[in-house]
Backbone as JSON Lines, residues from 0, in Angstrom:
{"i":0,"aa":"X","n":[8.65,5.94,-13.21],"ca":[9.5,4.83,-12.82],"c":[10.15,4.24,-14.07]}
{"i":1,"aa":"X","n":[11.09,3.68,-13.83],"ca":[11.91,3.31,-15.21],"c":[12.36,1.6,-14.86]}
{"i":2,"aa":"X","n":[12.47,1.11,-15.79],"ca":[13.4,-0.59,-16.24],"c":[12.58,-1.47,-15.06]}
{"i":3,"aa":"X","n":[13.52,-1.79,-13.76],"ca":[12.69,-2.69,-12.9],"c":[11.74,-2.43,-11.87]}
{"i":4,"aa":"X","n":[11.66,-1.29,-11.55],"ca":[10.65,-0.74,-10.98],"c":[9.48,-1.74,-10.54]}
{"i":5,"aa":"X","n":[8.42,-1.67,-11.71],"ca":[7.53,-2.32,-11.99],"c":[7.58,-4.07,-11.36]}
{"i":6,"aa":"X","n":[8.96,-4.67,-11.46],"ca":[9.53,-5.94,-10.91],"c":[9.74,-6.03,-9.1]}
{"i":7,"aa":"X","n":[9.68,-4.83,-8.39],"ca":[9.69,-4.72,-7.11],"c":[8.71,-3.95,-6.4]}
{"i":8,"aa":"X","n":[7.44,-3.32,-7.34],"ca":[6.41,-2.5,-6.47],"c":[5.34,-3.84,-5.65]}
{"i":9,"aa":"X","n":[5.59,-4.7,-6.11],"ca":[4.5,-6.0,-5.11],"c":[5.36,-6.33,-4.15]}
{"i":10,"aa":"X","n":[6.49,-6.42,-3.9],"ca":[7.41,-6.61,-2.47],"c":[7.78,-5.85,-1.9]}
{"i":11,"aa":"X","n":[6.8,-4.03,-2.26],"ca":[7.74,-3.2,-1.12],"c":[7.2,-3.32,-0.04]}
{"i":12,"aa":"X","n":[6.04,-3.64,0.22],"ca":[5.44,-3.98,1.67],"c":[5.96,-5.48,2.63]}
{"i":13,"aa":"X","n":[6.33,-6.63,2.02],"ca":[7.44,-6.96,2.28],"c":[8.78,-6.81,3.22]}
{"i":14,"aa":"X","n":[9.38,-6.37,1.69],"ca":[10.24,-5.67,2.42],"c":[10.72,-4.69,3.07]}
{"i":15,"aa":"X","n":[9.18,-3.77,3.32],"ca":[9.39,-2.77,4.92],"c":[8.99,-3.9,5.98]}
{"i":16,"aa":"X","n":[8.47,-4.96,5.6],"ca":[8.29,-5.4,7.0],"c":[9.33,-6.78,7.15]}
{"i":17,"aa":"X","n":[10.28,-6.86,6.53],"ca":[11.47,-7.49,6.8],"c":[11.13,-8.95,6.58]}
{"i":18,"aa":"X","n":[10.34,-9.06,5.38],"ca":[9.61,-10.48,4.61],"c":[10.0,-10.72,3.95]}
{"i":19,"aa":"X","n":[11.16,-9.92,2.97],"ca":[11.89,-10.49,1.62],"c":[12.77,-11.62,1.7]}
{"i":20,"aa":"X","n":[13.65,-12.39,0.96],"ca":[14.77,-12.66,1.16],"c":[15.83,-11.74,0.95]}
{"i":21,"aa":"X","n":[16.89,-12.21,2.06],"ca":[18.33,-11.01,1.79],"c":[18.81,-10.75,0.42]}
{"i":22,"aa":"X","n":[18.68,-11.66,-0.72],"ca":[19.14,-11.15,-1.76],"c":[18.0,-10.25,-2.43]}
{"i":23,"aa":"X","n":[16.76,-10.89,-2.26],"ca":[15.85,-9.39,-2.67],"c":[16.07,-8.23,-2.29]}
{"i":24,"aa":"X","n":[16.04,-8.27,-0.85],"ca":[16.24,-7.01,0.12],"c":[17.58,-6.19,-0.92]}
{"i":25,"aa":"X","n":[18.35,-6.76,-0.84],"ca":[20.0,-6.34,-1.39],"c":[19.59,-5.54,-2.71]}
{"i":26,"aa":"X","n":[18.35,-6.24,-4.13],"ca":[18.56,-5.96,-4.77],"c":[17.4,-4.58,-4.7]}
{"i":27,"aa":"X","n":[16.71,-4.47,-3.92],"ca":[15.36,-3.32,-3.74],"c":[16.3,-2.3,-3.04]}
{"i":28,"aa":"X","n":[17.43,-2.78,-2.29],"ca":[18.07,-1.55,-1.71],"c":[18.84,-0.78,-2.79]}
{"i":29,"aa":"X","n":[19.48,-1.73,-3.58],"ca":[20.32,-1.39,-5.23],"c":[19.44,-0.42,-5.42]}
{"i":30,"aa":"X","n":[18.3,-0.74,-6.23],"ca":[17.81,-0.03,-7.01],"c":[17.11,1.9,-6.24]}
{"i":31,"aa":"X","n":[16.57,1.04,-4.67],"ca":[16.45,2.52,-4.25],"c":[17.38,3.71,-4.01]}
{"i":32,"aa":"X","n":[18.65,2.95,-4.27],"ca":[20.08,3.58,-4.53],"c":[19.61,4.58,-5.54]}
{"i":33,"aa":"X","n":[18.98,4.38,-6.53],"ca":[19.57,4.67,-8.42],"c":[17.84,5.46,-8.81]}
{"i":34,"aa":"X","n":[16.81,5.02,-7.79],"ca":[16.08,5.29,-8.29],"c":[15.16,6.32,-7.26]}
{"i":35,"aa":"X","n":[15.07,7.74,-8.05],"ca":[14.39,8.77,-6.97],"c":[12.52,8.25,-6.61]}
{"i":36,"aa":"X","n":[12.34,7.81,-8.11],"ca":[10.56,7.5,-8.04],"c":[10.49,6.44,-6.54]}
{"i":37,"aa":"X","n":[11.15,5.73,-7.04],"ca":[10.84,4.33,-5.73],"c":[11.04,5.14,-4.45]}
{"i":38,"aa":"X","n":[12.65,5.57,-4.14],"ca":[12.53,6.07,-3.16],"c":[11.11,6.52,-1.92]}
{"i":39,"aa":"X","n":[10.69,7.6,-3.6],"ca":[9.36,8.46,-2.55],"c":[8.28,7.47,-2.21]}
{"i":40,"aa":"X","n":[8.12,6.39,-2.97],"ca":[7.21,5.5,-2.53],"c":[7.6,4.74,-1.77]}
{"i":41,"aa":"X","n":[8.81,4.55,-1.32],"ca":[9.17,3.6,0.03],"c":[8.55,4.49,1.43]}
{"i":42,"aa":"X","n":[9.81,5.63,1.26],"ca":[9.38,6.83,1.91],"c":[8.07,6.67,2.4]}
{"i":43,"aa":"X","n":[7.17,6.93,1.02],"ca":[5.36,7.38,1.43],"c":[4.99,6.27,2.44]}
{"i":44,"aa":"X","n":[5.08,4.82,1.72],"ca":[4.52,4.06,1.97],"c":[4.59,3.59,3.45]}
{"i":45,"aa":"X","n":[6.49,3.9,3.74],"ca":[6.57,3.7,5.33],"c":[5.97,4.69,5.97]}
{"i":46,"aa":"X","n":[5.6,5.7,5.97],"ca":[5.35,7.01,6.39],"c":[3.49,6.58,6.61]}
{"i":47,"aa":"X","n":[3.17,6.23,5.61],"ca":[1.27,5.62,5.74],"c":[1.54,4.53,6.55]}
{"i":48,"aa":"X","n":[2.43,3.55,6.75],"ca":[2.15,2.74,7.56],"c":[2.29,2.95,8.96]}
{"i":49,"aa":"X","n":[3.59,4.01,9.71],"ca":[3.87,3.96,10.61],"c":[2.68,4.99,11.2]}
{"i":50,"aa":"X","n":[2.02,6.11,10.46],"ca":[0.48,6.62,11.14],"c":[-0.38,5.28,10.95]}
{"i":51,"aa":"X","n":[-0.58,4.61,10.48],"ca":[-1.69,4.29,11.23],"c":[-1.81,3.05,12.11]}
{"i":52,"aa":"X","n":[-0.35,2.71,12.34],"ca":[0.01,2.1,13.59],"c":[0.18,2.95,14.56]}
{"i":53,"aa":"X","n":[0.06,4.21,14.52],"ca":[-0.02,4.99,15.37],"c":[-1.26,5.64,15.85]}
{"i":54,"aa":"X","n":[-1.98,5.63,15.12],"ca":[-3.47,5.98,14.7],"c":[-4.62,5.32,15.98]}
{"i":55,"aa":"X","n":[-5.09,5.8,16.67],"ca":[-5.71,5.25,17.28],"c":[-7.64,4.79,16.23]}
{"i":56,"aa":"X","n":[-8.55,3.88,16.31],"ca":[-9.4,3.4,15.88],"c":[-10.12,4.69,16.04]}
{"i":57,"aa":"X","n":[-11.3,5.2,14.88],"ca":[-11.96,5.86,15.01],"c":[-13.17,5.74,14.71]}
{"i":58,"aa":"X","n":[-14.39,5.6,15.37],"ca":[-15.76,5.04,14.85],"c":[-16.17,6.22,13.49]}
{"i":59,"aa":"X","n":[-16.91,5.58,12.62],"ca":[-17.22,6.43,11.99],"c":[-19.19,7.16,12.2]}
{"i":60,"aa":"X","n":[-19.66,8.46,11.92],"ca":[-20.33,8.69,12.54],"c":[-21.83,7.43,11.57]}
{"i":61,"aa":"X","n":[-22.72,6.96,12.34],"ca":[-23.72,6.08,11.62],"c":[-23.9,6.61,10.44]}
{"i":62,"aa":"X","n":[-24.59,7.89,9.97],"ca":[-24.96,8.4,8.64],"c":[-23.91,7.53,7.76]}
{"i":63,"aa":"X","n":[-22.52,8.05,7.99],"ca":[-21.68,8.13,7.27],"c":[-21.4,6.31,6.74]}
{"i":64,"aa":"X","n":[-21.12,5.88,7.85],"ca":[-21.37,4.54,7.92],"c":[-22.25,3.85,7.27]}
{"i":65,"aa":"X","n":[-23.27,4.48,7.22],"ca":[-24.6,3.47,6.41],"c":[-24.61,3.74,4.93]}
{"i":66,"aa":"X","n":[-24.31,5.02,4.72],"ca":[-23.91,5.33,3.05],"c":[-22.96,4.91,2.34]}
{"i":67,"aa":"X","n":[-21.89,4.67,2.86],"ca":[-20.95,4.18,2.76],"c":[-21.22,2.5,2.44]}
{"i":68,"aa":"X","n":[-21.72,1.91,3.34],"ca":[-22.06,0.62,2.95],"c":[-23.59,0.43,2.5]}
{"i":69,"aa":"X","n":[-24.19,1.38,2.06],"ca":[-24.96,1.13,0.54],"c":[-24.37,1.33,-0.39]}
{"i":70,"aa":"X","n":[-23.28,2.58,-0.77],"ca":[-22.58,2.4,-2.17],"c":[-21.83,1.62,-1.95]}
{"i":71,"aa":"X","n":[-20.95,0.74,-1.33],"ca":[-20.5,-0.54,-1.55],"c":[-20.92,-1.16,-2.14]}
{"i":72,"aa":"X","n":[-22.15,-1.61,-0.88],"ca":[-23.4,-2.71,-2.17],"c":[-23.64,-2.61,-3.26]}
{"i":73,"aa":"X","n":[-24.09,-1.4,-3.6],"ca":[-24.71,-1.02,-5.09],"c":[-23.46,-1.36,-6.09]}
{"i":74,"aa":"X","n":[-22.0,-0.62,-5.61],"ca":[-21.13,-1.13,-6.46],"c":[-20.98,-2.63,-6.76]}
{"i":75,"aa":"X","n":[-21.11,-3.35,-5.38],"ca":[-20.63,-5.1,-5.58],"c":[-22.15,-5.28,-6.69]}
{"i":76,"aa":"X","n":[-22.73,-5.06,-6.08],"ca":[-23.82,-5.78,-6.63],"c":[-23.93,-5.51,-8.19]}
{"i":77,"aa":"X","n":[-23.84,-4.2,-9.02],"ca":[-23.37,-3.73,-10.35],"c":[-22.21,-4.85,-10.9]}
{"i":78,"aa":"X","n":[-21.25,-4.55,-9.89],"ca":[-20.17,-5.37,-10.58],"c":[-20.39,-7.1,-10.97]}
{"i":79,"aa":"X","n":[-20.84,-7.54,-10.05],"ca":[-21.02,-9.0,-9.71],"c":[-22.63,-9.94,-9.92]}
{"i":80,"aa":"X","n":[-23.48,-8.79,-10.39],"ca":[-24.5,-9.42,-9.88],"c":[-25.2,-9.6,-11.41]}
{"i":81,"aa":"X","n":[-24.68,-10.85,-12.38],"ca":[-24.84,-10.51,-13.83],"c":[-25.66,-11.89,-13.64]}
């Protein structure tokens, strides 16, 4: 990514969901004009959002579930627990 990039990757979620103001909007559309990197991450990003609004809920199986939230813990607790 190059120059402002970095100045519009916290409002692209935003502005896929039509939260910006119009002159933001105007200037994120500018730049996805000029810029291929952003592009693919608009692209991606709408593309991840619209599966898993499409996505129906999927339980996960218990094992998986319970390991999962012991290495959580272990991580929070490492991280936080000084």
């Amino acid at each position: 990514m190059a120059g402002k990039c970095p100045d519009y990757i916290n409002d692209l979620s935003d502005y896929l969901d039509g939260g910006v103001s119009p002159e933001l909007c105007a200037e994120i559309e500018a730049h996805l004009g000029e810029c291929r990197e952003c592009r693919i991450m608009v692209d991606t990003l709408r593309q991840t959002v619209t599966l898993c609004r499409a996505g129906a809920e999927e339980p996960l199986p218990q094992a998986l579930e319970n390991k999962l939230k012991s290495l959580l813990r272990q991580r929070w607790e490492k991280k936080f627990s000084k």
